[in-house]
C-alpha positions in Angstrom: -257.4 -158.1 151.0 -257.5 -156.4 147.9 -254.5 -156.8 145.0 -253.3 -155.7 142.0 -250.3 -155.6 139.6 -248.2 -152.6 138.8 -245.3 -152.1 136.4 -241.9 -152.1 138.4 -238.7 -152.3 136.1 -240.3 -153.8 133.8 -242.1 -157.0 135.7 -245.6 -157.4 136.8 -245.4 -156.9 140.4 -248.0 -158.3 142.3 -249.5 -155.7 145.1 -251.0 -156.3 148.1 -252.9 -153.3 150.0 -255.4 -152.3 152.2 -258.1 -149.6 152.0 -259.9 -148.8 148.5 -259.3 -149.9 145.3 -257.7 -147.8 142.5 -258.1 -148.1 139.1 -255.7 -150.2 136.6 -251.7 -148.6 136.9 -253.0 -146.2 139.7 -250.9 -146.2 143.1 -253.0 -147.6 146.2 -254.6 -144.5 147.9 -253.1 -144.1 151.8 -256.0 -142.5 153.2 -255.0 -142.8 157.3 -252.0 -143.1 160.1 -248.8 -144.4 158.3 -247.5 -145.5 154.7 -246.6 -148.9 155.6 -244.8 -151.4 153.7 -243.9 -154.9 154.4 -241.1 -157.1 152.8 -241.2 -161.0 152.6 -238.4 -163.1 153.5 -236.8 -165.8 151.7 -239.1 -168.1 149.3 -242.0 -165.8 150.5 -244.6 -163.9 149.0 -246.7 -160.3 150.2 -249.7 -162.8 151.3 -248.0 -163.6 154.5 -248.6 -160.6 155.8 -251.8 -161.0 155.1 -252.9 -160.9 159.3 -250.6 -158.1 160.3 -252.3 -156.4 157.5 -255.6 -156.9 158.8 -254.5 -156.1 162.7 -253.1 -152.2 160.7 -255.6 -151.5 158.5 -258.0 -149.6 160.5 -255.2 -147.1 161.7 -252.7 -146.9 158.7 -252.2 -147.7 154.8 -250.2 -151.3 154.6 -249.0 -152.6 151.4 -247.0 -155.7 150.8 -245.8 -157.2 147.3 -244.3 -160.4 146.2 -240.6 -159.5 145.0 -239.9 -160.8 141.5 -240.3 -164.5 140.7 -242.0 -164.8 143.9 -246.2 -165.6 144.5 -247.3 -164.2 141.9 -245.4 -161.7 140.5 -243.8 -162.3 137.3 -240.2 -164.3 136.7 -238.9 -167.3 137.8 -235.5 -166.1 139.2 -234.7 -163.6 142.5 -233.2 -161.4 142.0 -230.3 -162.8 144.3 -228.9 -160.0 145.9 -229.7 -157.4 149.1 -228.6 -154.7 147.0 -230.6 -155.0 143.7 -233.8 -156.4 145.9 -233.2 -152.5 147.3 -232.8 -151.3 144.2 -236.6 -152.8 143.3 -238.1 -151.5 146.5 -236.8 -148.1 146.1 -238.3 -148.0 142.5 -242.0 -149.5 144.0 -242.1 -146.5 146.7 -241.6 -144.5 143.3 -244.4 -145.9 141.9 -246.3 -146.2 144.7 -245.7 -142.0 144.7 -244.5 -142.7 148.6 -242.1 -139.7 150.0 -241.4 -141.7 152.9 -242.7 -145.1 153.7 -242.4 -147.5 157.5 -240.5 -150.7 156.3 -241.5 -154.5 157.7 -239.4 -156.5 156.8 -239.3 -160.2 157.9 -236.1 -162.2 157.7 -234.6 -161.5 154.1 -236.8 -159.0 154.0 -235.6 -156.6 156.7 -231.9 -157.3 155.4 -233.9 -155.4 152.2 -235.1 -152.6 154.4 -232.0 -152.2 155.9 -230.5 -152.1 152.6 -233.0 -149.5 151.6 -232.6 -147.0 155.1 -228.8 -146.9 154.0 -228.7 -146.1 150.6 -232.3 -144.2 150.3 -233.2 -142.9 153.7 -235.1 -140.3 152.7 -238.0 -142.7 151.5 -237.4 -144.9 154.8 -239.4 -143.3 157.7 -239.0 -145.8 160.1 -237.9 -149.2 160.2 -239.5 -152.8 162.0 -237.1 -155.6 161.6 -238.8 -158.8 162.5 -237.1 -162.6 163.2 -233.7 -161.2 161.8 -230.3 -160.6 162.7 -227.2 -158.4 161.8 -226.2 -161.7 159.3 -227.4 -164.6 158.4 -226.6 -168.0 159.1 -227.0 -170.7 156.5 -225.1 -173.7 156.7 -223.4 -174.9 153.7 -225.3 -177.9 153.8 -228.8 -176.0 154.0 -227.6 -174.3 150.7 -226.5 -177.9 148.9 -230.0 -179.0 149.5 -231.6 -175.7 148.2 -229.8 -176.2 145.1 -230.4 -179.7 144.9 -234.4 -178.9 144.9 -233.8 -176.2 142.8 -232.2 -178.6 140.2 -234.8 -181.3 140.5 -232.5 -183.6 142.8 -234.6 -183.8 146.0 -237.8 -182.9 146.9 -239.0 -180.0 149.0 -238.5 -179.9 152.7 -240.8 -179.0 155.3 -238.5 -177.6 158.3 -240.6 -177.4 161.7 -238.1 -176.5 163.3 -239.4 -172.5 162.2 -242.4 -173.1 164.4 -242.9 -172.5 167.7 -243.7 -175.9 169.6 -246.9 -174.4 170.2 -247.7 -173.6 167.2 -250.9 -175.2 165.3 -251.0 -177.6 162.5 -253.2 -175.2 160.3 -250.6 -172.6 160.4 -247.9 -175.5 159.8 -250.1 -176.1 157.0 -250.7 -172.6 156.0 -246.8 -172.0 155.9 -246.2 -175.0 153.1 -249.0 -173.8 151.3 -247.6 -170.4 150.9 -243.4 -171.8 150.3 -246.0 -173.8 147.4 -246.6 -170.5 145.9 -242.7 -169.5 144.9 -240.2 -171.6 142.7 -237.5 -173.5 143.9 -235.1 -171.6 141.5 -236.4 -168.0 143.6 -236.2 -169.7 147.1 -232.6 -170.6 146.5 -231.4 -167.3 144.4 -232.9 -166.1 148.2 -230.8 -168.3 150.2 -227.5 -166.5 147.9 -228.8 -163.4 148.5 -228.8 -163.7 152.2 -225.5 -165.5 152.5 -223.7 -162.2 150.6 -225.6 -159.9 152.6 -222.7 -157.7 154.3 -224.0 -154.8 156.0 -223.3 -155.0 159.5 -220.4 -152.6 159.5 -223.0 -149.9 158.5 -225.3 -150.6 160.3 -224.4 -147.7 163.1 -225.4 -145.2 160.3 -229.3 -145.8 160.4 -230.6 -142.6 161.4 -234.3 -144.0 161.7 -236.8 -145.1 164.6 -236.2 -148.8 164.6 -237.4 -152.3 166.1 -236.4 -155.3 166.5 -238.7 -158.1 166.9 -238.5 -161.9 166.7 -240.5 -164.8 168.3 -239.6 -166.0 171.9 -239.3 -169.7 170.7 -237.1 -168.5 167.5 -233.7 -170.2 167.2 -231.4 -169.0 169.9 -228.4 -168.2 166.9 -231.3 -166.0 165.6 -232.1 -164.3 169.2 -228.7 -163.6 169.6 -227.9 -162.1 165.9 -231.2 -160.0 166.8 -229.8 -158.9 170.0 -226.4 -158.1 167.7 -228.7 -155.7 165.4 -230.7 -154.4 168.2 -227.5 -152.9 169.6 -225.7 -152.1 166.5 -228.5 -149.7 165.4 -228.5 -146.5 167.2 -231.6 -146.4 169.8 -233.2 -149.4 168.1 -235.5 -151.3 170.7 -235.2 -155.0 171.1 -238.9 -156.5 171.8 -240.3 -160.5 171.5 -243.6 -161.9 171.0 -244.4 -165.1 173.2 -245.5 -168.4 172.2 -244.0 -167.2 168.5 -241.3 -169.1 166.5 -239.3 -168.0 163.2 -242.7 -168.0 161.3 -243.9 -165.0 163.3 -246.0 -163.5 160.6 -248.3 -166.9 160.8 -247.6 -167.6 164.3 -248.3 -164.5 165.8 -250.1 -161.6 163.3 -252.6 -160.6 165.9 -250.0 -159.2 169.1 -247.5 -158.1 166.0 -249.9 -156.3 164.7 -250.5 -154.8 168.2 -246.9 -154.1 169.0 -246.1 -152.6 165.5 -249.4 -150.5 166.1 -247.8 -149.4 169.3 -244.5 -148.5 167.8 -246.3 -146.5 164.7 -248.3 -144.3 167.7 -244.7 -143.6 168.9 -243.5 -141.8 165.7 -243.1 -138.1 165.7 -245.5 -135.8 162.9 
């Protein structure tokens, strides 16, 4: 998939896309379908969508980006906050010279694309909300042990718990390889972010074509917070991918690419 870095507020933000290259500080071209653009979740990076991206790119223009001090864009820190993560993604459509754009966003992510259709829905077109809910639930414990990592107490965990039970090994493995890729000081700031995330009372406001989509084998607090934001959301359409757990992008990439393909037909001119 090709990649490169552009400028946003000031840190190299690293840019995946599909389609043609560009030259240095020029936009990705969107040259078919839809301007989509897909936000990791917590401790993530923009490669994980790098099978969706595939599964899109003969239809529409897909970029995805690692948020700062994530992968490989520049910083050690996240930003730590819903709001200010917004903030960043807003300024990227700028840059990217996107009127409109379709948000993915996966788990922290689609609390980001939320955040965006509410304060900036002009530049939101439509929005697919995968393996989230209307609020997150971290327990406190989950976040002791995040900081603990971050501070050089403990060492990384592995949860399987994220995967389906039918899930591979080599997409277990591929999922540590990409947590690898971000520092413990981002993945945490994430987890901070997510537990001061408060926007479910606004969520009735989205004026957007939405989805919401999460694994059949995700965690049932997760399926039920789903089904919360499904419902919250005016005419928002609840779907599930079988066989899938929490990791959906990994799990999965081939029939969400085919659903969200579906959806993006859907969209009026």
């Amino acid at each position: 998939m090709p990649h490169k870095y552009l400028q946003i507020d000031g840190v190299a933000t690293f840019v995946h896309h599909t389609g043609a290259t560009t030259l240095p500080g020029r936009p990705p071209a969107i040259e078919r379908g839809e301007a989509v653009v897909c936000l990791h979740g917590a401790g993530g990076n923009g490669h994980l969508f790098a099978g969706l991206m595939s599964g899109l790119e003969a239809c529409h223009g897909v970029i995805a980006f690692d948020q700062p001090g994530h992968g490989r864009s520049g910083g050690l820190d996240s930003l730590a906050d819903i709001g200010r993560m917004a903030d960043f993604t807003g300024h990227l459509l700028d840059v990217l010279e996107l009127e409109s754009a379709v948000l993915v966003g996966h788990d922290m992510g689609a609390a980001v694309a939320i955040r965006c259709a509410l304060d900036r829905p002009a530049s939101v077109r439509a929005l697919v909300l995968c393996s989230a809910g209307d609020r997150f639930e971290i327990p406190g414990a989950a976040l002791e042990q995040a900081r603990r990592v971050r501070d050089g107490k403990e060492r990384r965990a592995f949860d399987a718990s994220v995967f389906s039970k039918k899930a591979s090994p080599d997409v277990m493995k591929q999922a540590f390889l990409e947590g690898m890729k971000t520092d413990p000081r981002a993945s945490y700031g994430d987890l901070v972010a997510c537990t001061g995330w408060a926007d479910a009372a606004r969520l009735g406001r989205i004026d957007v074509p939405t989805w919401v989509i999460h694994g059949d084998d995700d965690h049932d607090w997760l399926k039920a917070r789903a089904a919360a934001l499904a419902a919250a959301i005016p005419g928002a359409v609840h779907d599930t991918i079988p066989d899938a757990g929490h990791s959906l992008l990994l799990e999965a990439p081939v029939p969400l690419a085919r659903r969200i393909g579906a959806c993006l037909e859907g969209l009026p001119a």
